[in-house]
C-alpha positions in Angstrom: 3.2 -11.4 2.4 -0.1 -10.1 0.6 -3.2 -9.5 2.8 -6.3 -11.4 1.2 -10.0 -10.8 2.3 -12.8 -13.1 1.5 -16.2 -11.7 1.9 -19.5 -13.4 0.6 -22.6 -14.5 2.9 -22.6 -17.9 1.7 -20.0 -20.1 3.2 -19.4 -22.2 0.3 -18.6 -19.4 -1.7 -16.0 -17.8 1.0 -14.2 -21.3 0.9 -14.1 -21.7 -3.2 -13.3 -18.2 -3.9 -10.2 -18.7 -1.0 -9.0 -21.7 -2.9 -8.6 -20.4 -6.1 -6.8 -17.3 -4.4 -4.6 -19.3 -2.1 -3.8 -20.9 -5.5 -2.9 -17.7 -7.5 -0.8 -16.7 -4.9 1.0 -20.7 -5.0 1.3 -19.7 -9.0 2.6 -15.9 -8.4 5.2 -17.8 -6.1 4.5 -15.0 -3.3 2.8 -16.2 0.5 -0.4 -14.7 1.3 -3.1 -14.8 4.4 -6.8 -14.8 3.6 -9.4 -13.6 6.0 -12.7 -15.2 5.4 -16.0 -13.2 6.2 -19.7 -13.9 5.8 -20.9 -10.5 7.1 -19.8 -7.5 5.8 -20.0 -5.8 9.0 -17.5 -7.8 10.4 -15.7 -7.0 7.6 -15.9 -3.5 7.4 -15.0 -3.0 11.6 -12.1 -5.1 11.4 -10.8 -2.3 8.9 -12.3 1.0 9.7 -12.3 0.0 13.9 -9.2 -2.1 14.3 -7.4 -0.7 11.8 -6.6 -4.3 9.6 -4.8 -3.9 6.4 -5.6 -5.7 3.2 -4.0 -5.6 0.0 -6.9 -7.4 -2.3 -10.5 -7.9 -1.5 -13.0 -10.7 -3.0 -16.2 -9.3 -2.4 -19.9 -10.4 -2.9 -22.2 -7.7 -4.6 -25.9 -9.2 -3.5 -25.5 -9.3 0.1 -28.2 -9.1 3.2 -27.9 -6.0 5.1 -24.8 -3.6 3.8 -23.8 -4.6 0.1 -20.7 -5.2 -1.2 -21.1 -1.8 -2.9 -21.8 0.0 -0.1 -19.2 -1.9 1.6 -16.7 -0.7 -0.9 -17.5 3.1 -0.6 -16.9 2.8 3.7 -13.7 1.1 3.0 -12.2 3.1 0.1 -11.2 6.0 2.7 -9.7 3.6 5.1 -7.6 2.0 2.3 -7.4 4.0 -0.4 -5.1 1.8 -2.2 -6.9 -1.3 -1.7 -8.0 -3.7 -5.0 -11.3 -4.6 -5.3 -12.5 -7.3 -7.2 -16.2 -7.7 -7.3 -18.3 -10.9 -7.8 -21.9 -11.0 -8.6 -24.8 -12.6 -11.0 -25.8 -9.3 -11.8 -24.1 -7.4 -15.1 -26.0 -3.9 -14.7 -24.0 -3.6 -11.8 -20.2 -3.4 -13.8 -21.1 0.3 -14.4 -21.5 1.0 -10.6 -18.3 -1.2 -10.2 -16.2 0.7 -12.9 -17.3 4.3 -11.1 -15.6 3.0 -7.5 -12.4 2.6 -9.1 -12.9 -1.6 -8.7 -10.1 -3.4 -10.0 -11.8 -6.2 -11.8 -15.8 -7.3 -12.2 -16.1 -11.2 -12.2 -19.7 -12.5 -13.5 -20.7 -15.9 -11.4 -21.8 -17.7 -14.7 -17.9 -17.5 -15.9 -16.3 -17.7 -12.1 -13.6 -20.2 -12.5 -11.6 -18.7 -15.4 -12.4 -15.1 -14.7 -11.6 -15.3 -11.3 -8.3 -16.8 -11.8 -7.3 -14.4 -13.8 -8.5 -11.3 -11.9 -6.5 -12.5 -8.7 -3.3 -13.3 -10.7 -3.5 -9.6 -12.6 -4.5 -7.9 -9.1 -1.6 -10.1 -7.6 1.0 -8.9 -9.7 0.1 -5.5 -9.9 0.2 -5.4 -6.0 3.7 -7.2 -6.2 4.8 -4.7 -8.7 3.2 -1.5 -6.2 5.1 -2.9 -3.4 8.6 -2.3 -4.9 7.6 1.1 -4.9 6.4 1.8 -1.2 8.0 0.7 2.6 6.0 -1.4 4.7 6.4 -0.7 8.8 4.5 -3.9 10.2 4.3 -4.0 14.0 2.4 -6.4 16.4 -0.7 -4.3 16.0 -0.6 -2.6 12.7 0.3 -2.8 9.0 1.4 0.0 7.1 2.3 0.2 3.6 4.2 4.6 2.7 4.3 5.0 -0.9 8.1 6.1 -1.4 7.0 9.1 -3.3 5.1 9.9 0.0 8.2 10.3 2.0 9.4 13.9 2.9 12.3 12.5 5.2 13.2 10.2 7.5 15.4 11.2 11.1 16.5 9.1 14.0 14.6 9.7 16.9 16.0 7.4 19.8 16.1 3.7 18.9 12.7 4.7 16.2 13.3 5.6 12.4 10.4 8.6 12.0 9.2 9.1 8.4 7.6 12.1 7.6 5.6 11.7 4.8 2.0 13.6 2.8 0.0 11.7 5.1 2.0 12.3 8.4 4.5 10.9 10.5 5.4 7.3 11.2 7.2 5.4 13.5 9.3 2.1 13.2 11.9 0.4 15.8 14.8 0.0 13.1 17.7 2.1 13.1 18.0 4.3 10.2 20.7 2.4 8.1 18.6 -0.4 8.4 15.9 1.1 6.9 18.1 3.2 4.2 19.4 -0.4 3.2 15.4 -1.4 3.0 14.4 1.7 1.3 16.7 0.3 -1.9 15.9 3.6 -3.7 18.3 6.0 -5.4 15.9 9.1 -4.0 16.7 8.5 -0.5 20.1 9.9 0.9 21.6 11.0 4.3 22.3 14.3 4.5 23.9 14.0 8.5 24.5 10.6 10.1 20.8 11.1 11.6 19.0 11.9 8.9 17.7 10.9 5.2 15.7 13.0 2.7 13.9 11.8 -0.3 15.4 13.6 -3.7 12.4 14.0 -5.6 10.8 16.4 -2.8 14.3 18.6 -2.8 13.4 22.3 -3.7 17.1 24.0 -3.2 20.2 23.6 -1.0 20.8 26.9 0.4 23.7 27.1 2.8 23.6 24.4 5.0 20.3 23.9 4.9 18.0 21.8 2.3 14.5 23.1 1.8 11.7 20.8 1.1 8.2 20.7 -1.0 6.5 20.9 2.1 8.2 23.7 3.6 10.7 21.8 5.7 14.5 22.9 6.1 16.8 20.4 7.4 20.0 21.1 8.3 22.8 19.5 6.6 26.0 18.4 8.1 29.5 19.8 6.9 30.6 16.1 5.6 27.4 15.5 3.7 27.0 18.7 1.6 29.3 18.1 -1.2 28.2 14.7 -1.2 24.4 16.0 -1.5 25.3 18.7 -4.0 26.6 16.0 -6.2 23.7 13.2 -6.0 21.5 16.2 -6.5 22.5 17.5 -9.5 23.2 13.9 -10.9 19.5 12.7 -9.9 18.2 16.3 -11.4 19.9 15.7 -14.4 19.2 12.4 -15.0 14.9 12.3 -14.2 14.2 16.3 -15.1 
């Protein structure tokens, strides 16, 4: 399910730019939730306070208070991956726009058709992203770990703990279950409690397997041959 924010102080314009995403997403075939706002603030604390994820964000330039470009700068650390499309009467602005790293600049006088078409590219790009990375979603939080993020991933009680660039997640699955979800030639077990990610494999020394980021796991007596082989296949095959 994609993540949709609305953000735009006039009302009318929350709900018209919500239909036509509700509708790209009908057209995409994919379910979405979309989060109206009126205040960017609102917007903004929801994200960088109470840590809400959103995949795409529909977001008002001309705004009272904070503007939708200042908006975007806070928000760009929280969600670094986050699409922005921009909306505004105002073309000097798609400069300022392209510099943020926006994802698409819709100009009000040609809103239906530009629109459309921004949400359905930004859609399916998102839908394309997502077979890359694992999403842990929780009662409280969202989380979406590029694959190529991963380091490795070990049982720790009932929890599957990723290690990853940007630290180390938890998820209540055990770790078949998320080996099966993973779906990714890179990922393999190299003991029954433990699953590395090939493409951050520097060498297999002994019994050991060393790491990019400096990490050596050890690697069970049943697994090693098995490892050796998918190694040298994988290496062969992508180097």
């Amino acid at each position: 399910m994609l993540h949709i924010a609305v953000c735009d102080d006039d009302r009318n314009a929350v709900t018209t730019h919500a239909d036509i995403a509700r509708e790209c997403l009908r057209q995409c075939g994919t379910q979405g939730k979309i989060e109206p706002y009126t205040d960017s603030d609102s917007l903004l604390a929801d994200i960088a306070d109470d840590e809400f994820y959103f995949d795409l964000i529909l977001l008002d330039i001309e705004m009272p208070g904070k503007s939708g470009m200042e908006l975007a700068r806070q928000i760009r650390p929280h969600l670094p991956d986050i699409k922005i499309i921009f909306i505004t009467s105002h073309i000097e602005y798609a400069v300022d726009a392209f510099e943020l790293s926006v994802f698409r600049y819709v100009p009000k006088n040609d809103l239906e058709k530009r629109l459309r078409c921004a949400i359905t590219d930004a859609i399916k790009l998102i839908l394309l992203e997502d077979g890359k990375s694992y999403t842990i979603q929780t009662n409280s939080r969202l989380e979406k770990i590029p694959l190529r993020d991963i380091f490795y991933i070990m049982r720790e009680g009932k929890n599957a703990e990723f290690t990853t660039a940007g630290g180390v997640s938890k998820v209540r699955k055990s770790l078949q279950q998320v080996y099966e979800e993973l779906g990714a030639e890179e990922f393999i077990f190299i003991d029954r409690g433990c699953i590395v990610n090939l493409i951050h494999v520097m060498q297999v020394h002994n019994s050991s397997v060393v790491l990019k980021n400096g990490d050596a796991l050890p690697v069970s007596r049943s697994h090693l041959q098995t490892l050796k082989e998918q190694i040298n296949a994988y290496w062969g095959t992508h180097i």
